[in-house]
C-alpha positions in Angstrom: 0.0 0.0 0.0 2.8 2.5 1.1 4.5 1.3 -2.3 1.2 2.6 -4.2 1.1 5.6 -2.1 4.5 7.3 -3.5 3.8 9.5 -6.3 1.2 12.6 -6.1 -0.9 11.5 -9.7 -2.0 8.7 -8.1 -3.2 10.3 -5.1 -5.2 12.6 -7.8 -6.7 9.8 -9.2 -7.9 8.3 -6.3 -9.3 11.4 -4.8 -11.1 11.6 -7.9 -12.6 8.4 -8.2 -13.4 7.9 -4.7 -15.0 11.0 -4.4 -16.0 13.2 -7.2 -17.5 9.9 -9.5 -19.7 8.7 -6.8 -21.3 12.3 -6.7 -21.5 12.8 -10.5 -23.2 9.1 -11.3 -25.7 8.8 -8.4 -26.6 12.6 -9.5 -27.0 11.6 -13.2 -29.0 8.5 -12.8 -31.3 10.2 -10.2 -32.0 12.8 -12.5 -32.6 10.4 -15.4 -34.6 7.1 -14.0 -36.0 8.5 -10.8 -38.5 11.7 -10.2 -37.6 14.7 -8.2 -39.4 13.8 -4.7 -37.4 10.4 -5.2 -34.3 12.1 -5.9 -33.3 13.2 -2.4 -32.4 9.8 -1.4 -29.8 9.3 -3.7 -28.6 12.5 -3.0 -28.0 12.0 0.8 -26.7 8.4 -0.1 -24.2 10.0 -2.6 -23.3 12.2 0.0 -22.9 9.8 2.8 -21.0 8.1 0.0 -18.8 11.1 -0.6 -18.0 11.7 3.2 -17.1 8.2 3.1 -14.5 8.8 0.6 -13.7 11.9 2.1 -12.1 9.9 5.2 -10.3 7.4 3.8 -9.2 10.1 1.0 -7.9 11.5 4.8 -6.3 8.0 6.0 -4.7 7.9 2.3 -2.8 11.6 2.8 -1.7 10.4 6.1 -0.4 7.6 5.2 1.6 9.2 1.7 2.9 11.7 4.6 4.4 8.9 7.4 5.7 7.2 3.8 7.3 10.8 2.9 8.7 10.8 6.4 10.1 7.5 6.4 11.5 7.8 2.7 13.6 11.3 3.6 14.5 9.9 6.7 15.7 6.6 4.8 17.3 9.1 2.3 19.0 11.3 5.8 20.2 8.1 7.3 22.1 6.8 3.8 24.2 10.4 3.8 25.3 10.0 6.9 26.3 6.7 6.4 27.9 7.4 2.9 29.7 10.8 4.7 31.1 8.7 7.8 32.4 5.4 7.4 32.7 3.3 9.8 35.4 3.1 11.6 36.9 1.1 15.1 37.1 2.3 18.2 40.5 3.4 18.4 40.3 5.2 14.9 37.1 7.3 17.0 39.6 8.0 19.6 42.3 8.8 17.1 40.7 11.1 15.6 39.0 13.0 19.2 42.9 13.0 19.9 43.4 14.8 16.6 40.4 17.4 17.2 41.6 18.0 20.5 45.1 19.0 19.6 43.9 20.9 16.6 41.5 23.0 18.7 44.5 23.6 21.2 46.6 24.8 17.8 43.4 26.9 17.2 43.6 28.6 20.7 47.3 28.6 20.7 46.7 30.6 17.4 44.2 33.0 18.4 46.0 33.7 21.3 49.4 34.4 18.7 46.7 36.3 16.3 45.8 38.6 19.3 49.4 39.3 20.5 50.4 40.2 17.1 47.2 42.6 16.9 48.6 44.1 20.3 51.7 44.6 19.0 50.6 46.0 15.4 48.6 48.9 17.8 51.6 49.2 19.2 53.6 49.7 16.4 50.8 52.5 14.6 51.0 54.2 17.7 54.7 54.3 17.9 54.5 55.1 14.7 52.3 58.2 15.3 53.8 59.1 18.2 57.0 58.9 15.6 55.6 61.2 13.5 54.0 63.8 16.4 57.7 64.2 17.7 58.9 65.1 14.2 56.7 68.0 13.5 57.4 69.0 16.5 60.7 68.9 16.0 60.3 70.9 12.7 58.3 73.5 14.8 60.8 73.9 17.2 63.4 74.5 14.6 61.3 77.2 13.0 60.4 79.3 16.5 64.2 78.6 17.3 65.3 80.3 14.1 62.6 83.3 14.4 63.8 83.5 18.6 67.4 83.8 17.1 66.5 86.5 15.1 64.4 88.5 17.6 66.9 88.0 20.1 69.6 89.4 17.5 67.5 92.3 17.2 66.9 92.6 20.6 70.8 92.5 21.5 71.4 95.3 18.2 68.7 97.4 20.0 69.9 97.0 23.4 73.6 98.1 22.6 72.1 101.3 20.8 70.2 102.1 24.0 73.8 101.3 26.2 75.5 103.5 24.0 72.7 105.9 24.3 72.2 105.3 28.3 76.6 105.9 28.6 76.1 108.9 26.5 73.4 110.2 28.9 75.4 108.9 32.2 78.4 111.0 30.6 76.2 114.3 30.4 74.5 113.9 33.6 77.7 113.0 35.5 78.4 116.3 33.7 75.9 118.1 35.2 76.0 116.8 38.6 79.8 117.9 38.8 78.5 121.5 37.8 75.8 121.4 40.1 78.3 120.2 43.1 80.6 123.1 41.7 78.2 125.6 41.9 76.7 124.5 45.2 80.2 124.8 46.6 80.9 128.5 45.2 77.4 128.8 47.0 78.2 127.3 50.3 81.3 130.1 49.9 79.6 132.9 49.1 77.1 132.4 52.3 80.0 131.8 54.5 81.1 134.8 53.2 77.9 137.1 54.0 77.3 135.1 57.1 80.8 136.8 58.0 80.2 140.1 56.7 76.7 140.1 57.9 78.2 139.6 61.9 80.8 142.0 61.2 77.9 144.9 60.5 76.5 144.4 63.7 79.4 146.1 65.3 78.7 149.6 65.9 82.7 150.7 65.3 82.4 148.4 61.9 79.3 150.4 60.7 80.5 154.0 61.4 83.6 153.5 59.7 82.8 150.7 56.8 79.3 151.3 56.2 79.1 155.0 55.9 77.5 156.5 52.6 80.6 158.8 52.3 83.0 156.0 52.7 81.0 153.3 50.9 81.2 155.2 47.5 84.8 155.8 48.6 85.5 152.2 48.6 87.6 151.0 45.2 87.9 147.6 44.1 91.2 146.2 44.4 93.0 145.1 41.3 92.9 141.3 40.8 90.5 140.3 43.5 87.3 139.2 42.5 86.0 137.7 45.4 85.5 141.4 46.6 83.3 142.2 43.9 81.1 139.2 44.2 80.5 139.8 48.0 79.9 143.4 47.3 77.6 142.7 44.3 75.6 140.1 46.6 75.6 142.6 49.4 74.3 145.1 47.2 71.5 142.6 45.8 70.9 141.1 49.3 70.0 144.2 50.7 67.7 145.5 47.4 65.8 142.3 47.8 65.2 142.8 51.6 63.9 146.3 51.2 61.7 145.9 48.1 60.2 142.6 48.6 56.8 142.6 50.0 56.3 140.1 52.9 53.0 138.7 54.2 52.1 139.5 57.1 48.5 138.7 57.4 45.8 135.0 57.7 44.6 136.4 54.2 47.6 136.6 52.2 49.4 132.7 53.9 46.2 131.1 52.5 46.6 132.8 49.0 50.6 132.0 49.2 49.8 128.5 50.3 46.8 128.0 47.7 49.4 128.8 45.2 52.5 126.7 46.3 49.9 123.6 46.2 48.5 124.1 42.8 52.1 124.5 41.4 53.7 121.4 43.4 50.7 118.9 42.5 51.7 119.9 39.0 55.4 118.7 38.9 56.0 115.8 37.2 58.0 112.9 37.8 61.4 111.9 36.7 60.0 108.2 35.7 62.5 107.4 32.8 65.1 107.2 35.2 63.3 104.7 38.0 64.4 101.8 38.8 60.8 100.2 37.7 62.6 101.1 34.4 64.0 97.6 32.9 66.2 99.9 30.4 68.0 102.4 32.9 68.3 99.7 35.7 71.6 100.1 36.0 71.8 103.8 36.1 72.7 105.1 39.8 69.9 108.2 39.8 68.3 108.9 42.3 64.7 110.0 41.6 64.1 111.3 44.7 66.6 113.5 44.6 65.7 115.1 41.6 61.9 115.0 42.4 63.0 117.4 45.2 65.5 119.2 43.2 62.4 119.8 40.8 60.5 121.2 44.0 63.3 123.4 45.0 63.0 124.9 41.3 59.2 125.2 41.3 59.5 127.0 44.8 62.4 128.9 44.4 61.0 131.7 43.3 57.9 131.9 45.9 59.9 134.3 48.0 56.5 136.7 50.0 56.9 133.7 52.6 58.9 131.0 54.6 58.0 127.9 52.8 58.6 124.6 53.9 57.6 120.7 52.6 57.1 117.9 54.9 56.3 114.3 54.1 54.0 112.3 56.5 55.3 108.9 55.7 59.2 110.0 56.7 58.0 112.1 59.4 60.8 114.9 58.5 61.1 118.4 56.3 61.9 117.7 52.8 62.7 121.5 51.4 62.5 124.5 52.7 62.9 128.1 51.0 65.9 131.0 51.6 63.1 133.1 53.4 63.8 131.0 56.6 67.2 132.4 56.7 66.0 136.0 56.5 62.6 135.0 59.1 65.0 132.8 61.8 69.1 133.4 60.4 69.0 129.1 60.2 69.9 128.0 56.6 67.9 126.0 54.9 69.7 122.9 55.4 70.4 123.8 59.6 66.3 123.9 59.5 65.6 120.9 58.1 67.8 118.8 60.3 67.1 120.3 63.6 63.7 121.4 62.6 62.0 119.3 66.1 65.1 121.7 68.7 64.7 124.3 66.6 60.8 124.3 67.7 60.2 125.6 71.2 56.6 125.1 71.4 54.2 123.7 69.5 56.0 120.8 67.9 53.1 118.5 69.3 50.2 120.6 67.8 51.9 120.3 64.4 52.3 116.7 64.9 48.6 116.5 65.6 47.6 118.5 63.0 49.6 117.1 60.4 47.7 113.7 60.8 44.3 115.0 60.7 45.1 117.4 58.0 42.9 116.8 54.8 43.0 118.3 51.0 40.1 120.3 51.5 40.5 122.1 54.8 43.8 124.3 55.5 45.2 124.0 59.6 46.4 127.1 61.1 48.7 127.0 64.1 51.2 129.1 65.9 54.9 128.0 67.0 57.2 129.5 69.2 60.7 128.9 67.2 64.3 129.6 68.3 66.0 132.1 65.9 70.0 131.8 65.0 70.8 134.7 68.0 69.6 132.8 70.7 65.7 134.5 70.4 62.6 133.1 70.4 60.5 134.1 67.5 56.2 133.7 67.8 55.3 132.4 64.1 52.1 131.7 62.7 51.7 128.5 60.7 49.1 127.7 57.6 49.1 123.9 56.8 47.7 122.6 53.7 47.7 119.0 52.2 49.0 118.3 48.5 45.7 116.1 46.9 47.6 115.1 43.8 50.9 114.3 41.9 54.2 112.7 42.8 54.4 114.7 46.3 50.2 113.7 46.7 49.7 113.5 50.8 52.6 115.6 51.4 52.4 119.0 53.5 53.1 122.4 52.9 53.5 124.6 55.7 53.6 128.8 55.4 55.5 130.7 58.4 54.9 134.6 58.6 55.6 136.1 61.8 
């Protein structure tokens, strides 16, 4: 039966003729020998006929598809047994032997394969790293060559400023020889007055030198020129004294004070030759001292009052003015330096005013003060503060008797 059952047009056959021709002749000879009403029982017989075939057309399929099953399975088992002989059982362990050391080669081999894909990242980066260094190299070379050059420059330009900053030493080493020069012939000439100036005060030295009729009496020696400058400073000493007008009043120390501010808080600095100065760091000026010889300059020519400058973080006089010699007979210098013995009263209350002094309120205060002769002189005192400029917070102080 399972033989029969193989090929698919005999299955088509048989569905045919155990189903389909039933129907078809029981419906034809019902229609032809038998009336309608009698026709219905042939029908359901066909039918029950049909149904019939229907299930064993049903057992027929399943057994074609167990005979498919069995015949591909038949087929399966035949391949295999083609593909694998048979062998022993020491050819079977043989050959596990075999798989086992080739999957140990395997490993061993993936394990090489990994190692050499280590060392090939490796390499690349090496390689990169290789390739990183050498442009930097190159741009090192470059910025070395441009540095080289700059720096050249640099060294061309800073033995033209040497040359120019020894030029500038020579003249100011110059000057400061001609200043020390003339401040000696000074330092004579005062000594000189001073001397002249205690001689007048004897009475036998002004009848007989000083005398109108003997005065214009008086010829210069041949060949002495120090007489002639004393008497020319004598002369100009005494034409200063008398025609210069002195204050004397609160009124006119606040103008004179007013004015000595506004011209010191416009004095400028001498800042190309600091020492914050990279260029002229090896130059030995002293910008202090030329701030204040700049000060001495500005006030120089203030003479209506004593004048004095005093700096509140050195606690000491700075500059003061020639009209302290004609107010007390000190010099200028003899009044900075023993400025707090020269004070007989009052040094305290200048003290105290001097630290609560501000820019916009003046101090006024009076100081008893010993003169050159031994006298003590009553003086009144305007203190103002200096808001701005190089000397900013310093004090300037007008004395008027």
């Amino acid at each position: 039966m399972k033989d029969l059952l193989k090929h698919r047009h005999q299955l088509i056959g048989l569905a045919v003729a155990l189903y389909l021709i039933p129907l078809f002749v029981l419906t034809f000879m019902s229609l032809q020998h038998l009336p309608l009403s009698k026709s219905w029982t042939f029908l359901s017989v066909g039918l029950f006929l049909s149904l019939a075939g229907s299930l064993f057309l049903l057992f027929v399929l399943k057994g074609w598809e167990d005979a498919l099953k069995l015949y591909f399975e038949n087929i399966y088992i035949e391949s295999q047994k083609a593909l694998i002989p048979e062998t022993p059982a020491e050819d079977f362990a043989i050959l596990k032997q075999k798989v086992e050391e080739l999957t140990e080669q395997e490993e061993l081999l993936a394990r090489e394969l990994s190692q050499k894909d280590t060392e090939l990242a490796e390499y690349q980066n090496r390689e990169e790293e290789i390739k990183r260094l050498v442009q930097i190299s190159e741009d090192f070379a470059e910025f070395r060559l441009e540095m080289e050059q700059q720096i050249e420059e640099r060294e061309q330009l800073i033995h033209t400023l040497r040359q120019e900053t020894h030029e500038q030493k020579i003249v100011l080493q110059s000057k400061d020889d001609r200043i020390e020069d003339l401040e000696s012939q000074v330092n004579d000439r005062n000594y000189e007055l001073q001397t002249l100036l205690k001689f007048s005060e004897h009475p036998q030295f002004k009848s007989e030198v000083f005398s109108p009729k003997d005065f214009k009496s008086i010829e210069p020696v041949k060949n002495s020129p120090a007489i002639y400058s004393i008497q020319e400073e004598l002369e100009r000493g005494a034409l200063a004294f008398h025609d210069d007008t002195k204050i004397s009043h609160a009124e006119g120390a606040s103008h004179q004070l007013k004015q000595c501010i506004e011209i010191v808080q416009n004095i400028t600095g001498v800042n190309h030759f600091s020492s914050q100065s990279s260029l002229f760091r090896d130059l030995p000026v002293n910008s202090n001292a030329l701030d204040l010889r700049r000060l001495g300059d500005s006030l120089g020519s203030e003479n209506m009052a004593a004048l004095a400058v005093y700096s509140k973080k050195e606690h000491k006089l700075l500059y003061a003015n020639h009209q302290i010699r004609h107010l007390l007979g000190w010099s200028s210098d003899k009044f900075l330096q023993d400025f707090p013995e020269i004070v007989q009263d009052g040094l305290a209350e200048w003290k105290t005013q001097i630290q609560g002094l501000s820019s916009s309120h003046e101090a006024k205060i009076r100081l008893v003060m010993k003169t050159k002769f031994g006298e003590n002189l009553l003086l009144n005192c305007h203190l103002g503060l200096i808001p701005s400029g190089i000397f900013c917070n310093h004090v300037i102080a007008v004395f008027y008797p």
